[in-house]
C-alpha positions, 0 to 999 in steps of 0.5 A: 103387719105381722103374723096371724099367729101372733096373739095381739096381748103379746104385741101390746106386752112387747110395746110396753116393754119397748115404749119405757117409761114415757109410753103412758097409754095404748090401745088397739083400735084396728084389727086388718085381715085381707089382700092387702096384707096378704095371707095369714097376715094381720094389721094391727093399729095402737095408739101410743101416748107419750108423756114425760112427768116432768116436761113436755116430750118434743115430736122427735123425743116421741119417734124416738120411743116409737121408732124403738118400738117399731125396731123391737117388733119387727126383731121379736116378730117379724113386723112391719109397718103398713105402707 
């Protein structure tokens, strides 16, 4: 959840930067505006893939990368994980 402000070209461009070479496909798949995000507020939802080319990325690898992700949006735009 972020600003409505916040173009989503630039979230997907800060999640390729954040996500590192094992970040090898993402798309959004939902777009949210309502009262359970609050006013001048979206919900955005990507799906993330994660692929090392060399062996297979274990779950804790993969939250990692995501985990890194999150961190990188909420500093560069405020985001939040919808609960």
């Amino acid at each position: 959840v972020l600003d409505q402000a916040v173009p989503s070209d630039a979230v997907a461009a800060a999640i390729r930067e954040a996500g590192g070479s094992w970040l090898v496909g993402l798309q959004l798949f939902d777009v949210y505006r309502g009262a359970q995000v609050g006013a001048g507020k979206k919900s955005l939802a990507y799906r993330l893939t994660f692929q090392a080319p060399d062996r297979t990325l274990t779950s804790e690898q993969a939250n990692r990368q995501r985990d890194r992700i999150v961190q990188a949006l909420r500093e560069r735009y405020g985001a939040e994980l919808r609960g």
